[in-house]
N, CA and C atoms of all chains as a GROMACS GRO file, in nm:
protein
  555
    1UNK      N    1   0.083  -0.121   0.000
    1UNK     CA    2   0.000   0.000   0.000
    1UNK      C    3   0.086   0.126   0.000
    2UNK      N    4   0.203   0.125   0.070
    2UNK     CA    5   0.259   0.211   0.073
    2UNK      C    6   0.360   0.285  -0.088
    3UNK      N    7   0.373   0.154  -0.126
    3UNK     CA    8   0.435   0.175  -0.282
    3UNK      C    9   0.391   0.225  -0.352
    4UNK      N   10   0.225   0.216  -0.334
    4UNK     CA   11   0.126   0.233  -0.433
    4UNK      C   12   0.086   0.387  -0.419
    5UNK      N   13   0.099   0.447  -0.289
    5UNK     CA   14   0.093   0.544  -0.270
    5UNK      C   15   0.205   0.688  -0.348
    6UNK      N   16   0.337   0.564  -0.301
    6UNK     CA   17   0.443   0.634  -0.349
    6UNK      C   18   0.454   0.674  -0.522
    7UNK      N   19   0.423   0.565  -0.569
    7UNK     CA   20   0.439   0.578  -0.704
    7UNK      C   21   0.313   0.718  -0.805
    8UNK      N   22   0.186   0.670  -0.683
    8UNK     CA   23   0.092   0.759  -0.719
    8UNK      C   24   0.104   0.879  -0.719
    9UNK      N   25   0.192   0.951  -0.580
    9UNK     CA   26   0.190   1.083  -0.543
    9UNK      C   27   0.297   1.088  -0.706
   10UNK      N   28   0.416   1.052  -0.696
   10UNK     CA   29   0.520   1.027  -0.770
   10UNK      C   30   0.495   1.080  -0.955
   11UNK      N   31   0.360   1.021  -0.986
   11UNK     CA   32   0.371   1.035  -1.123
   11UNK      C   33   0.261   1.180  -1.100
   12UNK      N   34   0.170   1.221  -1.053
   12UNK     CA   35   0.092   1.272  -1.019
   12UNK      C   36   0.208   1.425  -1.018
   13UNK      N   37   0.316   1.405  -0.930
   13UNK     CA   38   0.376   1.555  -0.956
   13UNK      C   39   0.476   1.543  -1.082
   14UNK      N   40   0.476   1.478  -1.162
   14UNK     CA   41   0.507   1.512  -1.280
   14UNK      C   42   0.411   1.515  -1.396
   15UNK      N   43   0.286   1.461  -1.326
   15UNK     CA   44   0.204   1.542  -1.426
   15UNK      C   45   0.166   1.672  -1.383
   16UNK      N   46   0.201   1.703  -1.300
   16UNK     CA   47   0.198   1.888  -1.235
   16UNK      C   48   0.316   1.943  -1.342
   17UNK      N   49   0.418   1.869  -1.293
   17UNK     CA   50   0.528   1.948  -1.408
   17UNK      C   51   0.476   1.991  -1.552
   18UNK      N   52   0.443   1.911  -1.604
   18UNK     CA   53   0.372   1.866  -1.772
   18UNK      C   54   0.238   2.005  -1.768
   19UNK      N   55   0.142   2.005  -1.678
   19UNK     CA   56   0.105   2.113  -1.659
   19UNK      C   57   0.166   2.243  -1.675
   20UNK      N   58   0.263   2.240  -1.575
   20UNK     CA   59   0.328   2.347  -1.591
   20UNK      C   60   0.389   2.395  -1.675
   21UNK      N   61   0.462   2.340  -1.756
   21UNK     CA   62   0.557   2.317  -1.906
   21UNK      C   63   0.460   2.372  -2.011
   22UNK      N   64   0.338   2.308  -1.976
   22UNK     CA   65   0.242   2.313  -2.076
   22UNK      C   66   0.178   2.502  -2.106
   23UNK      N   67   0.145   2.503  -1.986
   23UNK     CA   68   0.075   2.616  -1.940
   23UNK      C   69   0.202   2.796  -2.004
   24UNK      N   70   0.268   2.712  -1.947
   24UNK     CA   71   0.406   2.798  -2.025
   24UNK      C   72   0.450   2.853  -2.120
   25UNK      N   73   0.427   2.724  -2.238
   25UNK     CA   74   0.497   2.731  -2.352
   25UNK      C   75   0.448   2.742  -2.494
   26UNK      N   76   0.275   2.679  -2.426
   26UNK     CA   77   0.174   2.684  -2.573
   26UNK      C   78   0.188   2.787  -2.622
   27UNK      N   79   0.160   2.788  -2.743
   27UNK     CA   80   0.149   2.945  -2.833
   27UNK      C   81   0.032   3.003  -2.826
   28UNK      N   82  -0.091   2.910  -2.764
   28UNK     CA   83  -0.200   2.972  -2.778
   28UNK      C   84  -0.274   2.995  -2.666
   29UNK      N   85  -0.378   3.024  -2.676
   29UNK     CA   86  -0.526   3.021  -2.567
   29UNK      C   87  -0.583   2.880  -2.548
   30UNK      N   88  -0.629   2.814  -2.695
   30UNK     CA   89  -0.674   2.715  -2.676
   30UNK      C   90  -0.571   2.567  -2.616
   31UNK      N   91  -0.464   2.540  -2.677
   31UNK     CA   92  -0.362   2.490  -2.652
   31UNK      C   93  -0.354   2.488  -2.456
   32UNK      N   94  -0.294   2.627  -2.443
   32UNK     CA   95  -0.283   2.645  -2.297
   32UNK      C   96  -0.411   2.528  -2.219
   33UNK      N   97  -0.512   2.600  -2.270
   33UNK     CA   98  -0.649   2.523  -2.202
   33UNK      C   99  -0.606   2.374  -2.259
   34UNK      N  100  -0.608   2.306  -2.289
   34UNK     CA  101  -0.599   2.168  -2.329
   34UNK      C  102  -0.500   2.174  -2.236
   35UNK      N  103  -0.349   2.180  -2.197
   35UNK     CA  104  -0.281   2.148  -2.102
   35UNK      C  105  -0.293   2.164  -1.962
   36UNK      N  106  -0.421   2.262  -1.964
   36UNK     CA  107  -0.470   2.308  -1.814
   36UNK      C  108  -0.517   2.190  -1.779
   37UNK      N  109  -0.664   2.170  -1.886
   37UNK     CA  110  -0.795   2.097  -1.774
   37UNK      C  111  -0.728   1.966  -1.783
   38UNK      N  112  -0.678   1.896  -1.860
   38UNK     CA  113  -0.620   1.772  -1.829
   38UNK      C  114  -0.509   1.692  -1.763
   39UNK      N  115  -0.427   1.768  -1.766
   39UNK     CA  116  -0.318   1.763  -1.689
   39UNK      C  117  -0.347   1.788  -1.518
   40UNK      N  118  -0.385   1.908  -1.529
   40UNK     CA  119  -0.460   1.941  -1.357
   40UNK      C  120  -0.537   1.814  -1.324
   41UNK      N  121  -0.642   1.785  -1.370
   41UNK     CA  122  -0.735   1.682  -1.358
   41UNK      C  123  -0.689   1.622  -1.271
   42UNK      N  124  -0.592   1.534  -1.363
   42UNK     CA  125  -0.537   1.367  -1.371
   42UNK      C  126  -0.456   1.378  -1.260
   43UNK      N  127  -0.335   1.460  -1.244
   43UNK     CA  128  -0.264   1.515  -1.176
   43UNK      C  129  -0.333   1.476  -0.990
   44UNK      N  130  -0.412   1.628  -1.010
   44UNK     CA  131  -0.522   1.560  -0.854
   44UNK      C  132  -0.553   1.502  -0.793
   45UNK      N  133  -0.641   1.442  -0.907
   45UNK     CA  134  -0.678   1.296  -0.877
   45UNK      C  135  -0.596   1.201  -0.824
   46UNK      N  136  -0.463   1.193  -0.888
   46UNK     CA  137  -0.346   1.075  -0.843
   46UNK      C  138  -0.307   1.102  -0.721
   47UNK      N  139  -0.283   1.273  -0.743
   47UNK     CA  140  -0.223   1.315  -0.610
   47UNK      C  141  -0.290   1.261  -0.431
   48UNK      N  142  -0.423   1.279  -0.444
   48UNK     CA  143  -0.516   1.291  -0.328
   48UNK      C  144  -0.540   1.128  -0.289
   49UNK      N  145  -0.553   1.020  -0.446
   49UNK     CA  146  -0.578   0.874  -0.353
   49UNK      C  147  -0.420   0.852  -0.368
   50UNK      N  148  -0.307   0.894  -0.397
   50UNK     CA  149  -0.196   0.853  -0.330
   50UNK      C  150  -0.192   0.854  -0.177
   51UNK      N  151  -0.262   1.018  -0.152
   51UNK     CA  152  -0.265   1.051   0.045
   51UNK      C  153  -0.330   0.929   0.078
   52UNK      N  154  -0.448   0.915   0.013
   52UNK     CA  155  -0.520   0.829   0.065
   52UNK      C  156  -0.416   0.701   0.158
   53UNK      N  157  -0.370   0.615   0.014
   53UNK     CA  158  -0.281   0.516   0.022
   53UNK      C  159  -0.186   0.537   0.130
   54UNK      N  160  -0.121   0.641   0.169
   54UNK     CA  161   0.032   0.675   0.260
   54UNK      C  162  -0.026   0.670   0.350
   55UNK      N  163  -0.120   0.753   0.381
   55UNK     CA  164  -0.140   0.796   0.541
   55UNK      C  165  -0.222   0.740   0.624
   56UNK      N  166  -0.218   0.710   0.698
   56UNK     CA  167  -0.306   0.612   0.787
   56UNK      C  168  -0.442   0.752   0.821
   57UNK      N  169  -0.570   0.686   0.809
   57UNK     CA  170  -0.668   0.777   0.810
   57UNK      C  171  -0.813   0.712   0.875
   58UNK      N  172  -0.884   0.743   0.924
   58UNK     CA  173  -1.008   0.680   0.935
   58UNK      C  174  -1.100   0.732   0.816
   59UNK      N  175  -1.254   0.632   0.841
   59UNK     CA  176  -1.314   0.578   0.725
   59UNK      C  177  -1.358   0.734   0.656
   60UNK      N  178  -1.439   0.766   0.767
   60UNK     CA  179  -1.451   0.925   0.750
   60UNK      C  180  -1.405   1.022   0.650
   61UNK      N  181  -1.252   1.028   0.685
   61UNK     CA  182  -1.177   1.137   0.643
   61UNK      C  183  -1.153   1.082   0.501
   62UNK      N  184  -1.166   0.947   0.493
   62UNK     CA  185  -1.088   0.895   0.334
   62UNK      C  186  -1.209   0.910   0.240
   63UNK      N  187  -1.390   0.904   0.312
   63UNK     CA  188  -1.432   0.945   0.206
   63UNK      C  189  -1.452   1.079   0.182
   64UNK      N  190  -1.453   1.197   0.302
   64UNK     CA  191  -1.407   1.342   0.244
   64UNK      C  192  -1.318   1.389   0.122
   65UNK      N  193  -1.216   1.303   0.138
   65UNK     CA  194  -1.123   1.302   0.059
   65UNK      C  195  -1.169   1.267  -0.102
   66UNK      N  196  -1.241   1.133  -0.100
   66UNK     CA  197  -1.294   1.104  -0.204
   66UNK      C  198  -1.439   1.162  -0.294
   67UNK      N  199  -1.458   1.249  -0.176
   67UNK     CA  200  -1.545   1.375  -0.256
   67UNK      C  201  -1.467   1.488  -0.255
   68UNK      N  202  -1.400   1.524  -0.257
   68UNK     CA  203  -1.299   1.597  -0.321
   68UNK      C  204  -1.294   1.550  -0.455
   69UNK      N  205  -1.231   1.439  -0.489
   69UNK     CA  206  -1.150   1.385  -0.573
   69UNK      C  207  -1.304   1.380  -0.669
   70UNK      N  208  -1.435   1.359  -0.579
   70UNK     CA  209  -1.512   1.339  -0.723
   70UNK      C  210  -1.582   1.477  -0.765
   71UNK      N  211  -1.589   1.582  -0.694
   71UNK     CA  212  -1.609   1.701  -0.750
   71UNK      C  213  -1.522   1.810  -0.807
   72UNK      N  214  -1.347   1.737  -0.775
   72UNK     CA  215  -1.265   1.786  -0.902
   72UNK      C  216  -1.296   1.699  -1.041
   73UNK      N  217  -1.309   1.591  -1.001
   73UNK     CA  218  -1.334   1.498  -1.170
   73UNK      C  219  -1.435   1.549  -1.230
   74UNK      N  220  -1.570   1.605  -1.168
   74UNK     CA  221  -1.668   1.680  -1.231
   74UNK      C  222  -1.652   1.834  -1.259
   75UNK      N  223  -1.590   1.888  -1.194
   75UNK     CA  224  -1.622   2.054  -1.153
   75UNK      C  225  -1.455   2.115  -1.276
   76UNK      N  226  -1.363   2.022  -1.277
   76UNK     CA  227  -1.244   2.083  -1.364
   76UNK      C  228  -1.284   2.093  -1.507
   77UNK      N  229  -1.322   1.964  -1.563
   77UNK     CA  230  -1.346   1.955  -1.713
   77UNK      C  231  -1.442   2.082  -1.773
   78UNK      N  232  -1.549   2.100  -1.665
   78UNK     CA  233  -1.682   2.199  -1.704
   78UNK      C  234  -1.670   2.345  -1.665
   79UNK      N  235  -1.586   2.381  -1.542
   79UNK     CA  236  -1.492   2.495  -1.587
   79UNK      C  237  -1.419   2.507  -1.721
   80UNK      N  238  -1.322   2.419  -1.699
   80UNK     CA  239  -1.240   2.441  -1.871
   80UNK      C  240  -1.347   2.430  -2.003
   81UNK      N  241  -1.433   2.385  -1.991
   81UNK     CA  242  -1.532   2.396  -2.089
   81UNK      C  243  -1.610   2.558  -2.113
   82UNK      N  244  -1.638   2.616  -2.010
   82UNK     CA  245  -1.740   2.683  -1.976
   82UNK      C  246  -1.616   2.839  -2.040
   83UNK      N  247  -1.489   2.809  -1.948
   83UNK     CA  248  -1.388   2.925  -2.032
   83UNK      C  249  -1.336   2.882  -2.154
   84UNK      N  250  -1.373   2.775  -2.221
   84UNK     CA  251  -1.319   2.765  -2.372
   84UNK      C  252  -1.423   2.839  -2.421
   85UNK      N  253  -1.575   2.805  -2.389
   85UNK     CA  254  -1.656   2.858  -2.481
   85UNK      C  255  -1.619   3.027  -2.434
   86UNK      N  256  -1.626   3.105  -2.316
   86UNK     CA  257  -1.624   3.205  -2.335
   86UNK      C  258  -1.519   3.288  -2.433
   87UNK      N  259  -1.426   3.215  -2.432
   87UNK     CA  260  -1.320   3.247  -2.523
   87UNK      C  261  -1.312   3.289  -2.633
   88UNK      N  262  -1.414   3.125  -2.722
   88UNK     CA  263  -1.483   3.128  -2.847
   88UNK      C  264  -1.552   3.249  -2.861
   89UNK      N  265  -1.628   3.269  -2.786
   89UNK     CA  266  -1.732   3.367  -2.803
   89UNK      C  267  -1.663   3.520  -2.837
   90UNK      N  268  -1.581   3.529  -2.716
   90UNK     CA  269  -1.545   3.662  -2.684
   90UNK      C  270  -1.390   3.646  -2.808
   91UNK      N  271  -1.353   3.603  -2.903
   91UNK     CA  272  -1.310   3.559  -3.032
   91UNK      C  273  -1.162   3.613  -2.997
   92UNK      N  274  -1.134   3.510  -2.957
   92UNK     CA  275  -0.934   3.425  -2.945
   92UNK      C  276  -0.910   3.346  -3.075
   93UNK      N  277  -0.872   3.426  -3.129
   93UNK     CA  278  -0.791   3.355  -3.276
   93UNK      C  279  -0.738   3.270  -3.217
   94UNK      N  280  -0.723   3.104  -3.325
   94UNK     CA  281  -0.627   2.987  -3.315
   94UNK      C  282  -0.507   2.999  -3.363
   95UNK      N  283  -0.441   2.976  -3.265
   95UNK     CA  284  -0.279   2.976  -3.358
   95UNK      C  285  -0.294   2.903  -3.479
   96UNK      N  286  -0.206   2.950  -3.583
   96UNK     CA  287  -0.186   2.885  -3.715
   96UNK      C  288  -0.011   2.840  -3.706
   97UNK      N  289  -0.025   2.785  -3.789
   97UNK     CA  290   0.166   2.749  -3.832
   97UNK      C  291   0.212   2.887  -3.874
   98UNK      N  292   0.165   2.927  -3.927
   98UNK     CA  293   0.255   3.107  -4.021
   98UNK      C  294   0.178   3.180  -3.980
   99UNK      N  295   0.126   3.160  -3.875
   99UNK     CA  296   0.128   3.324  -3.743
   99UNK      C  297   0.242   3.385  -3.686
  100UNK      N  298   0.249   3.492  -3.674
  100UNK     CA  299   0.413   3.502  -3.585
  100UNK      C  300   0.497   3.519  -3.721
  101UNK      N  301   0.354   2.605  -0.909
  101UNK     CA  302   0.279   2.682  -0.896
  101UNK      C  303   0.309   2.821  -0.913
  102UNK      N  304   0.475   2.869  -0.838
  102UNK     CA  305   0.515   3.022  -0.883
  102UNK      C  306   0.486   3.038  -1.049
  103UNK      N  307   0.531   2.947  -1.138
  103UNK     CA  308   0.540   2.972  -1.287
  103UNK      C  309   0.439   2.946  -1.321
  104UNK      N  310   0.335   2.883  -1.291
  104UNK     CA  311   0.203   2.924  -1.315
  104UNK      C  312   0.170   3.054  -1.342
  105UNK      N  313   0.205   3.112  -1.203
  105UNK     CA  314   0.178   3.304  -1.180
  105UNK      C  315   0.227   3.355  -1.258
  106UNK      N  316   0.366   3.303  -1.331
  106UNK     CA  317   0.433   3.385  -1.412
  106UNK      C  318   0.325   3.432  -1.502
  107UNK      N  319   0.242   3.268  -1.561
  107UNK     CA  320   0.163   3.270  -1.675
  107UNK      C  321   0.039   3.396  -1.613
  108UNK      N  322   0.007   3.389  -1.556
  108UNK     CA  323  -0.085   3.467  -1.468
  108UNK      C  324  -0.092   3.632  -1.487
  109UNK      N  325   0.040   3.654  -1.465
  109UNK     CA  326   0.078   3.774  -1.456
  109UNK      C  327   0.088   3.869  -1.576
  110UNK      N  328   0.135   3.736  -1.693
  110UNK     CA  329   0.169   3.810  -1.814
  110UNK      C  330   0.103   3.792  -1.872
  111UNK      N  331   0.009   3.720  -1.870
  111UNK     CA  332  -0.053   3.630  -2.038
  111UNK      C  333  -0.136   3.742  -2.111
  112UNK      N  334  -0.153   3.768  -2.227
  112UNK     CA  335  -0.174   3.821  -2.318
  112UNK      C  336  -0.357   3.894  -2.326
  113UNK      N  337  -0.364   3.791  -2.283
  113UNK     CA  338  -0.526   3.781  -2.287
  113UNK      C  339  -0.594   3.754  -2.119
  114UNK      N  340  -0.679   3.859  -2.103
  114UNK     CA  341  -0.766   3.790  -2.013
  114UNK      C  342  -0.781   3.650  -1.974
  115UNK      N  343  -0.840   3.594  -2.074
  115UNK     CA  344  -0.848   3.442  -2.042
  115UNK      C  345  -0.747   3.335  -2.042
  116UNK      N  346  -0.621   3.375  -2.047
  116UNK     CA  347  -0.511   3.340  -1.999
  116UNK      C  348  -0.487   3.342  -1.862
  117UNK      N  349  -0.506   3.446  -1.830
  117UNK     CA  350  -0.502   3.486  -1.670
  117UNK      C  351  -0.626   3.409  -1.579
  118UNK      N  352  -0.734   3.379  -1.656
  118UNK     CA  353  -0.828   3.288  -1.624
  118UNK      C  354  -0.763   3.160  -1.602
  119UNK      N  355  -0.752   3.101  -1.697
  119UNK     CA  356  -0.701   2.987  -1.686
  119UNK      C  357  -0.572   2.923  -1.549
  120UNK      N  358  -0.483   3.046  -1.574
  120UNK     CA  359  -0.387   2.985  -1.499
  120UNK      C  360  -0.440   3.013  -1.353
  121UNK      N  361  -0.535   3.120  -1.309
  121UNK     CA  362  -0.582   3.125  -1.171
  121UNK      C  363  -0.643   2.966  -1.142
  122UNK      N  364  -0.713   2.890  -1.237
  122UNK     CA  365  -0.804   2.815  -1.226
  122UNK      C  366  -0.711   2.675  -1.159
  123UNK      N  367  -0.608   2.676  -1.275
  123UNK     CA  368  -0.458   2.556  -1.183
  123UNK      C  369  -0.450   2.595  -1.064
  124UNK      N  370  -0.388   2.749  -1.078
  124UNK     CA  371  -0.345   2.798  -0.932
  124UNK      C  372  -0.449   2.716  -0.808
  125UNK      N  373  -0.570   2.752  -0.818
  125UNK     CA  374  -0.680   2.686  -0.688
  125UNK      C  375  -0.666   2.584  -0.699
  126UNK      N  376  -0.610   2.502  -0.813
  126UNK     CA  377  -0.595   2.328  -0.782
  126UNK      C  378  -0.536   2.329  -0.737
  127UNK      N  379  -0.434   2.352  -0.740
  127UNK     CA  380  -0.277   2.318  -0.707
  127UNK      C  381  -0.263   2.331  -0.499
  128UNK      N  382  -0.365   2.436  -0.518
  128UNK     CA  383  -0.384   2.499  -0.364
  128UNK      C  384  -0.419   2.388  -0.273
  129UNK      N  385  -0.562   2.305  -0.344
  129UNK     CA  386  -0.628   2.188  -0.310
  129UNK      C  387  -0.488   2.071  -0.213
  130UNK      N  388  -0.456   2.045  -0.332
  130UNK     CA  389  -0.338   1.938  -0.290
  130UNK      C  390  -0.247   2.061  -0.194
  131UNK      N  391  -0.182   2.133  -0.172
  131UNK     CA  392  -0.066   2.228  -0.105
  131UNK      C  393  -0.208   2.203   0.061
  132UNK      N  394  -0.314   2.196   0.035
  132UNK     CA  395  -0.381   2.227   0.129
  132UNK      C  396  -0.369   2.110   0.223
  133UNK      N  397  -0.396   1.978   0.140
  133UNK     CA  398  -0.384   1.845   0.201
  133UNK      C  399  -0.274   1.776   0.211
  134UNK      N  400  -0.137   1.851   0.181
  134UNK     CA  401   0.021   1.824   0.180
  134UNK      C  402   0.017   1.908   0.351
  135UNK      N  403  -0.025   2.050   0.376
  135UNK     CA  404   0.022   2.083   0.472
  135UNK      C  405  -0.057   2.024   0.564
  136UNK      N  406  -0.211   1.981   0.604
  136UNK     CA  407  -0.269   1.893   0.707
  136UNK      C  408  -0.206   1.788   0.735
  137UNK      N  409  -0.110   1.707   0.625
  137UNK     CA  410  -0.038   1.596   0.685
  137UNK      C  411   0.103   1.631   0.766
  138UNK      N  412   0.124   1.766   0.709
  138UNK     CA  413   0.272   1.800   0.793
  138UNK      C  414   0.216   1.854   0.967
  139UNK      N  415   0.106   1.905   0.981
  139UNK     CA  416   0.080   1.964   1.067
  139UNK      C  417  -0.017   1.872   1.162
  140UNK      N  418  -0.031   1.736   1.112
  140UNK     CA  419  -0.083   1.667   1.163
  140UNK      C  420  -0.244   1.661   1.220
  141UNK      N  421  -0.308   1.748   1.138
  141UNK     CA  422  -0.443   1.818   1.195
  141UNK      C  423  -0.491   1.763   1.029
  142UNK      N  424  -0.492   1.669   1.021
  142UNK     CA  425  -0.582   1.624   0.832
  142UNK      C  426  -0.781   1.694   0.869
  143UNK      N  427  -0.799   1.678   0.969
  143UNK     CA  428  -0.911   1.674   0.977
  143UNK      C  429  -1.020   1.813   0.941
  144UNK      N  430  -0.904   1.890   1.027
  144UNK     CA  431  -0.955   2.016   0.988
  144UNK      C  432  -0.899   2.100   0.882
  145UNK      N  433  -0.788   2.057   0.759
  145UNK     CA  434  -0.744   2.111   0.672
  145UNK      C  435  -0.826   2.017   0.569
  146UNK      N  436  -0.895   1.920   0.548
  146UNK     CA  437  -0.933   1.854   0.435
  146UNK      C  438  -1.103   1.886   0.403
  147UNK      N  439  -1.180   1.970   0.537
  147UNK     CA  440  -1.291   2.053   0.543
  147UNK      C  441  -1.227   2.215   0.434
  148UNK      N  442  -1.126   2.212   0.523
  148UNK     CA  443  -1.099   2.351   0.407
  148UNK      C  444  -1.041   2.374   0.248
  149UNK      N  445  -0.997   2.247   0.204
  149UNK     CA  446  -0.969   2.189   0.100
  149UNK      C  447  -1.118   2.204   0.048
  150UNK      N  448  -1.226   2.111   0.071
  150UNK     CA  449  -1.318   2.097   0.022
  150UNK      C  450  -1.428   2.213  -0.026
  151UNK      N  451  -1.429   2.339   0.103
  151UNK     CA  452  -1.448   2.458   0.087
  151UNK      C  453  -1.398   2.540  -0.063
  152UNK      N  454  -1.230   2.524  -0.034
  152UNK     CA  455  -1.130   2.596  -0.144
  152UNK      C  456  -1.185   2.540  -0.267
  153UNK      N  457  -1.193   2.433  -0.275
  153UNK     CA  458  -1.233   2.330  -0.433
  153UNK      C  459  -1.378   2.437  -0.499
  154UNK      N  460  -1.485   2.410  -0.405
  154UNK     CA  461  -1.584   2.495  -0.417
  154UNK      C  462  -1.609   2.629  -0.475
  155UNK      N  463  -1.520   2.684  -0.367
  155UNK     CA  464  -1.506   2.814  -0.447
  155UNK      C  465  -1.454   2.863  -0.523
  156UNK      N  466  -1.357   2.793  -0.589
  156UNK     CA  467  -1.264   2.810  -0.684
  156UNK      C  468  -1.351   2.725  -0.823
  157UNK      N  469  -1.395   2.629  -0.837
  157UNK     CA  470  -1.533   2.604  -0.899
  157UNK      C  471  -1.605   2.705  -0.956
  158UNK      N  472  -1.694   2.781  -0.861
  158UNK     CA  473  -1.785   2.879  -0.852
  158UNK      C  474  -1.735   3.030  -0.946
  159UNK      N  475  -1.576   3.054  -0.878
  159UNK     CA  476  -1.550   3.167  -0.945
  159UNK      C  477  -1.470   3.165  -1.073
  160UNK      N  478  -1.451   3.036  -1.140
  160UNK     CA  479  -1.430   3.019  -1.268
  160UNK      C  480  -1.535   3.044  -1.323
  161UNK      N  481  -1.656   2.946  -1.304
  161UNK     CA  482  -1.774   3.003  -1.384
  161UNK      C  483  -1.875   3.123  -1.414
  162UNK      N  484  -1.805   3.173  -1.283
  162UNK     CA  485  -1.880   3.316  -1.326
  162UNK      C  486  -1.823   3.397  -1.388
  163UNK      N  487  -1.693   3.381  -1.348
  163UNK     CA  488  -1.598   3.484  -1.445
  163UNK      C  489  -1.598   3.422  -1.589
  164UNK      N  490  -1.605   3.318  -1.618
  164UNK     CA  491  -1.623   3.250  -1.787
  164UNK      C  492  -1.765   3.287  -1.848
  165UNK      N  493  -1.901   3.318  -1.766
  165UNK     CA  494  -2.015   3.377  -1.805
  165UNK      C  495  -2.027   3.515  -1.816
  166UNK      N  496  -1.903   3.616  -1.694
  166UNK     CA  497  -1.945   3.700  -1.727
  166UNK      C  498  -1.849   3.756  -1.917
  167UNK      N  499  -1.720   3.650  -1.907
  167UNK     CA  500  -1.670   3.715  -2.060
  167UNK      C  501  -1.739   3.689  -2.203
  168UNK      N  502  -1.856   3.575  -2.164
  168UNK     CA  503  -1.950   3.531  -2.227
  168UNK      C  504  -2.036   3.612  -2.312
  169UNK      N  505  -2.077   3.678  -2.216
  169UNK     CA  506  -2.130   3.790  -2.218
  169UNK      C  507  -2.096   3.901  -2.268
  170UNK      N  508  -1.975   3.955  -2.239
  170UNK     CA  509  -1.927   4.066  -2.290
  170UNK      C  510  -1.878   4.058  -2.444
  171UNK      N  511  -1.800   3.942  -2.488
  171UNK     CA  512  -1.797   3.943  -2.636
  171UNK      C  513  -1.649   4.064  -2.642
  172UNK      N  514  -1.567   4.033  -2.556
  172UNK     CA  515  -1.457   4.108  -2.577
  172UNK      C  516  -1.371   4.121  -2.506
  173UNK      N  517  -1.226   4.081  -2.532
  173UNK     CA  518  -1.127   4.027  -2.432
  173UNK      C  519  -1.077   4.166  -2.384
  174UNK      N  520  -1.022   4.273  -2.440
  174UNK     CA  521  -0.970   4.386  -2.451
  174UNK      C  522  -1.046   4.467  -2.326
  175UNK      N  523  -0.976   4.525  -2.189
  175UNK     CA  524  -1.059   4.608  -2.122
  175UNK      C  525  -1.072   4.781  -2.201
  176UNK      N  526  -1.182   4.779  -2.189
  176UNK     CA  527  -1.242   4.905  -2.242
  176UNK      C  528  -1.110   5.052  -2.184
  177UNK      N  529  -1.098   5.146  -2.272
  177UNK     CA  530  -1.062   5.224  -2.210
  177UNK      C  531  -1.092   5.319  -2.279
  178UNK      N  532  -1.203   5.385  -2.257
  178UNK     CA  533  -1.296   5.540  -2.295
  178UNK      C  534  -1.260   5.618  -2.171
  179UNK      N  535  -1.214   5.775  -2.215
  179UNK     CA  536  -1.178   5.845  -2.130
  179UNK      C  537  -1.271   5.885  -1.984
  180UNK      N  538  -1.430   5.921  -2.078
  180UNK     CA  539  -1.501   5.956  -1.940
  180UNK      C  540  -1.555   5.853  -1.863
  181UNK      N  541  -1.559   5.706  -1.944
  181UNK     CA  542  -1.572   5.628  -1.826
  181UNK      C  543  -1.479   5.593  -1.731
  182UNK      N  544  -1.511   5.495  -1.615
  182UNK     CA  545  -1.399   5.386  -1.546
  182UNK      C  546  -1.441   5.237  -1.621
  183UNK      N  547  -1.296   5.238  -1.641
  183UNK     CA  548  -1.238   5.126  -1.735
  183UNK      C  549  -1.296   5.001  -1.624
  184UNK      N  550  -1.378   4.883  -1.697
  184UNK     CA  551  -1.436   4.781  -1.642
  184UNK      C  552  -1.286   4.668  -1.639
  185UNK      N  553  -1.338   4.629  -1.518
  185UNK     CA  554  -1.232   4.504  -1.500
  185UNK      C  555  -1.083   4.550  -1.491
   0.00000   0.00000   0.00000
């Protein structure tokens, strides 16, 4: 259990990195957003049932935890949805190749 | 999370600055339930996690309805008004 934890927290902050990299370097608006909502997501998610896994917890607190984990799995994607469309709307050109 | 802010600070567009606030409150989530385990109090930092998640939820979507709405990334700047946002 404890491995499982380890490995979880483990890949979980390098998908923070990948986020971050991401968030950084895109050329665009939309781009950026694609490295946001998914990366964050997944990231979270790993991060929080890794705690789960490490730390000794009662029943309680582990399913607090796991509503966390299920109203980021719902509440991230439909934010990032909700600011793509405003985006669209409020009209963010797509990067092209021979922009710039 | 600092280079997040970077993105935050500079990004081009409004909804750049959207976006990266929106990581930023994740990122907070977990920093929230990293420090309840250092401080040994999970109980009452994973209530405030759950709070933070919430509201950070809440004020993405309103701020993504209200640019919805407006139909324009650019803050206004007409002399006799005050410049919105």
């Amino acid at each position: 259990m404890d491995y499982l934890g380890y490995i979880l927290i483990s890949t979980g902050l390098l998908f923070f990195l990948g986020t971050t990299i991401g968030l950084l370097r895109f050329p665009d608006f939309y781009t950026r957003m694609h490295a946001a909502g998914k990366g964050d997501t997944l990231s979270t998610v790993m991060i929080l049932i890794g705690c789960i896994c490490l730390v000794p917890m009662g029943l309680l607190l582990a399913l607090k935890i796991l509503l966390i984990i299920n109203f980021i799995f719902i509440g991230s994607p439909t934010a990032t949805h909700a600011m793509m469309d405003a985006g669209n709307k409020a009209g963010a050109t797509p990067w092209r190749k021979d922009s710039k | 999370m600092l280079l997040v802010l970077v993105r935050a600070v500079k990004g081009p567009t409004v909804i750049d600055r959207l976006v990266a606030i929106n990581v930023i409150g994740t990122k907070s989530i977990v920093l929230l339930l990293f420090a309840g385990i250092l401080f040994g109090q999970l109980e009452m930092f994973v209530d405030i996690a759950l709070g933070y998640g919430l509201l950070n939820y809440i004020v993405s979507i309103a701020a993504s309805r209200y640019y919805q709405h407006r139909n324009s990334l650019e803050p206004e700047h007409s002399p006799g008004e005050n410049p919105v946002s």
